[in-house]
C-alpha angles and dihedrals in degrees: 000000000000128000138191129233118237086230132038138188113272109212092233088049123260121084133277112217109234082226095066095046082055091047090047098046087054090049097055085041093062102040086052087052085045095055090035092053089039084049095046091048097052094054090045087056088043087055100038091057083045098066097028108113121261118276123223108261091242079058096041102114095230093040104098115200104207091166139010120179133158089282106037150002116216118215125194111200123191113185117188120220113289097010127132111199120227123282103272139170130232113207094178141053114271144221111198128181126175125227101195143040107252142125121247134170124210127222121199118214107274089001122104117249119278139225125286130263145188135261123196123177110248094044128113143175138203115210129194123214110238105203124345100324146321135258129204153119139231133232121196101208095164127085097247130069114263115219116185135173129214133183113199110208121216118233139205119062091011100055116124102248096167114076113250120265093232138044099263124185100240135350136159127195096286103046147011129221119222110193117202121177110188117205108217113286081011116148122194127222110281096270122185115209103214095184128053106275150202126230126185130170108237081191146357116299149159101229121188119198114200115178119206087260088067086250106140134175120188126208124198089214114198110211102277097038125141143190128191116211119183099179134068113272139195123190143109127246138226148182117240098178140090090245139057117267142217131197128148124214123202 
């Protein structure tokens, strides 16, 4: 039989209790079953949100609604570093327009991740539904936050079906993008918006409004502003700032 002594050498001289290696052995035991049952749960979330069924974007916990009308709802999404949102499904044509220069990938329901891809403020995209909507998900790789916004247009009875009457950067069925870039004290031709319409600030700028009758209204528009008009407008617009400036209108 051994057996072992209540008290053993310690290397640097003195004596260990054979009490206080047990106590330090159960010690080291239970923070091993502590970080194995705080591994096992996180993949079992993981898992779990793996297999939950997609949320529509408006539910989707990053996916901001900061207004929703008969025409369109208007989503502002921040993404940390490193994050994926959740699986969520689109049901409408789109208008996005990033706010900050990042990389993502996109990952299609029951599809594998796919490559990154870059983000640049100023640039925009219309996207058309294919079928009755579309599920994904987003991943941030980059270091920076990505913010994005996003207008969902809604379809049916209110679809373009005429062709535009300029040459416009993007457009789908539902909408049309107008891109204007403003030098600074630049003024654009005197324009008339004949249907409810969406402007966002792609960057900062200083933007004067000035209607035929001389009436004018100036907004100091941070990148990321909006602004939501339902009734026919004429006006020019200028660039009261000491850079050049960048909205979209649709």
């Amino acid at each position: 039989m051994f057996v072992v002594p209540p008290y053993l050498p310690r290397q640097n001289g003195g004596t260990i209790s054979f009490r206080s290696l047990r106590q330090r052995w159960y010690l080291e035991m239970m923070t091993v079953k502590t970080c194995s049952a705080l591994i096992f749960s996180l993949s079992t979330l993981f898992a779990a949100q793996e297999a939950s069924a997609p949320v529509p974007v408006e539910n989707e916990p990053l996916h901001h609604v900061v207004l929703k009308n008969e025409s369109v709802v208007v989503i502002h999404l921040t993404l940390p570093p490193g994050e994926r949102t959740l699986y969520h499904t689109h049901s409408h044509d789109r208008i996005a327009v990033p706010l900050s220069s990042t990389s993502i990938t996109q990952q299609v329901w029951n599809e594998q991740e796919g490559a990154p891809s870059p983000t640049e403020p100023g640039t925009f995209s219309a996207l058309t539904l294919v079928g009755t909507s579309y599920t994904h998900r987003v991943h941030n790789v980059a270091r920076i936050p990505m913010m994005f916004w996003t207008s969902s247009c809604w379809c049916g009875r209110n679809r373009l079906r005429r062709p535009p009457l300029h040459l416009l950067p993007r457009k789908n069925p539902s909408a049309r993008i107008y891109n204007w870039v403003l030098a600074p004290g630049a003024t654009s031709a005197m324009h008339t918006h004949s249907r409810p319409y969406l402007i966002v600030a792609a960057t900062e700028i200083t933007l004067k409004m000035k209607a035929p009758d001389g009436l004018s209204l100036t907004y100091d528009l941070k990148r990321g502003a909006f602004h939501w008009v339902d009734n026919k407008v004429t006006h020019t617009l200028a660039n009261l700032g000491s850079a050049e400036g960048q909205y979209s209108g649709n």
